[in-house]
C-alpha positions in Angstrom: 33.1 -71.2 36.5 33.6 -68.7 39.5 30.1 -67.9 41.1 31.4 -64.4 41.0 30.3 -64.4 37.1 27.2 -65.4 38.2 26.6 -62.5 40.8 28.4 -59.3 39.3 25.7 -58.0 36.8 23.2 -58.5 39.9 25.5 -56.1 42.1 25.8 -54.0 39.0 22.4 -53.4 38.7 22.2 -52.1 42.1 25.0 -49.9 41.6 23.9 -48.2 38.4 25.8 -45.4 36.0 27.3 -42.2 37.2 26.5 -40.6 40.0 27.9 -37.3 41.6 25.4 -37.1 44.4 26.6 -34.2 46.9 24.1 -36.3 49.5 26.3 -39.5 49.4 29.2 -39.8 51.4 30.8 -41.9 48.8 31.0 -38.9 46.6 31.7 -39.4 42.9 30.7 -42.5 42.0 30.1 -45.2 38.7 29.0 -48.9 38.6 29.1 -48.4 43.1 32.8 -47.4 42.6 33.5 -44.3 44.7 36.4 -41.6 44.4 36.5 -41.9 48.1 37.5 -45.2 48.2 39.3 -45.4 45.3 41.1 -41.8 45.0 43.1 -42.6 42.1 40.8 -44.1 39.6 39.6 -41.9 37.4 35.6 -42.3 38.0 33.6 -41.1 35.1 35.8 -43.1 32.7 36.0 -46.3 34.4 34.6 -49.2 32.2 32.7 -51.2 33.1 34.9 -54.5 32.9 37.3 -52.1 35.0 34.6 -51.9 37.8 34.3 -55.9 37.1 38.0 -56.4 37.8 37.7 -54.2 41.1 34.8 -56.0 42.4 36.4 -59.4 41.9 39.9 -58.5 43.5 38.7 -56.2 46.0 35.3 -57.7 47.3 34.6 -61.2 45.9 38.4 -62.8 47.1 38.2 -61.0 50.2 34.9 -62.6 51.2 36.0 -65.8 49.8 33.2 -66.1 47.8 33.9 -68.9 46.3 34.1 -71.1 49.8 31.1 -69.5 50.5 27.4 -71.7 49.7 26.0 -70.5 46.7 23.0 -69.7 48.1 24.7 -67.0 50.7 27.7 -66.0 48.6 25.7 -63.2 46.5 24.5 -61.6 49.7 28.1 -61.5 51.4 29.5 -59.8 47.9 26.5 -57.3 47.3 27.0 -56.3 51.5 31.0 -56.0 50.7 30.3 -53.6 48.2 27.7 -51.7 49.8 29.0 -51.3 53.2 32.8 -52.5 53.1 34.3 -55.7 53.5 34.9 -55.2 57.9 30.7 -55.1 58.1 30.2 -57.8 55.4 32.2 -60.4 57.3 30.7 -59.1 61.2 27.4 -59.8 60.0 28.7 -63.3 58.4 30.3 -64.2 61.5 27.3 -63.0 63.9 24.8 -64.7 61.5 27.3 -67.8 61.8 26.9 -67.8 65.8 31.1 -67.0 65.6 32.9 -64.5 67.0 32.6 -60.9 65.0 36.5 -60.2 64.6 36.1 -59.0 61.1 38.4 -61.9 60.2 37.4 -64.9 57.8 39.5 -67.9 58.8 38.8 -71.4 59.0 36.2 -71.0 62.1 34.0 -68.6 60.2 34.1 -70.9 57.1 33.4 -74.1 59.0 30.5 -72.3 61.0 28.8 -70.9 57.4 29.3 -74.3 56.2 27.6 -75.8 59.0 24.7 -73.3 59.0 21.3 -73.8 57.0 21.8 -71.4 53.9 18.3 -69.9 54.3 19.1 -69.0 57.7 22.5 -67.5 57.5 20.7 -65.6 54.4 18.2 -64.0 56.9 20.0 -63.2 60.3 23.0 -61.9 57.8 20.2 -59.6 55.7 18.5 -58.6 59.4 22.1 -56.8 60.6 22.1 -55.3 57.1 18.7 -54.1 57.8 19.6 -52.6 61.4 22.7 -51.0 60.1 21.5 -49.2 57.5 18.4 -47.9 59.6 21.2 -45.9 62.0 22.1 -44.3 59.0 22.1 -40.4 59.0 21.0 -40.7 55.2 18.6 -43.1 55.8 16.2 -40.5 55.4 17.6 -40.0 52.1 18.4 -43.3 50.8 16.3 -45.5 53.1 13.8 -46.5 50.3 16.2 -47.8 47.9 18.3 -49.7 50.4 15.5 -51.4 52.1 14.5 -51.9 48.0 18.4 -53.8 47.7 17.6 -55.9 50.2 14.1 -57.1 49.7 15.9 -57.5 45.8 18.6 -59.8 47.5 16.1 -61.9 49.4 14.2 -62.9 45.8 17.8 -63.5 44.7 18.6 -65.9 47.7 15.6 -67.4 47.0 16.5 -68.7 43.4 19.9 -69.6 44.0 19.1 -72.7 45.8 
């Protein structure tokens, strides 16, 4: 069984129901899938298996979840989600000691490999940290990203 069944109701519980928050750049937005990103879906009736089917072929293939140790692959799919796949793999390949070309080829693999999970886990969740603190809406949605994260950690934690 794919890991990815494992992980998704754990991103979908960050992501929550509906939202049409003027404050969010993402705009319209249910189960974290945004209009912006996504123009022609139509948002307030997507399912929630059609969110599931997004997340898989959009987010968990592209960070290769599945090549990636249990123990870090959750973290690499909930940062894909939240702040697109280009930052996801940067802060993979920086918390890998690789080169940060946005590109996950066999280099990037073999480095996570060779890395100790709980350390890949906390340089990779220390960039996520950084980046969302130059965020102009950090003021606004600071609490409850900082609240993902610390979330993620307890995760990374149990998925030894």
């Amino acid at each position: 069984m794919s890991k990815f069944l494992d992980f998704i109701d754990r991103v979908l519980s960050h992501e929550g129901g509906y939202v049409n928050n003027p404050n969010d750049p993402g705009g319209e937005t249910k189960f974290g899938i945004a209009k912006r990103s996504y123009p022609a879906v139509d948002i307030r009736n997507l399912t929630r298996e059609g969110a599931i089917a997004i997340y898989e072929r959009d987010f968990w293939q592209r960070v290769q979840g599945d090549k990636l140790p249990r123990q870090f692959a959750f973290q690499a799919l909930d940062a894909a989600v939240n702040h697109g796949i280009g930052n996801a793999v940067r802060w993979m390949q920086r918390a890998a000691g690789v080169a940060d070309d946005g590109v996950i080829g066999p280099m990037t693999l073999a480095a996570v490999a060779r890395s100790e999970p709980a350390d890949l886990v906390l340089a990779f969740n220390a960039e996520r940290l950084e980046f969302y603190a130059k965020l102009q809406t950090f003021d606004t949605f600071g609490r409850g990203w900082t609240r993902r994260v610390a979330g993620n950690l307890r995760y990374a934690a149990q998925d030894n």
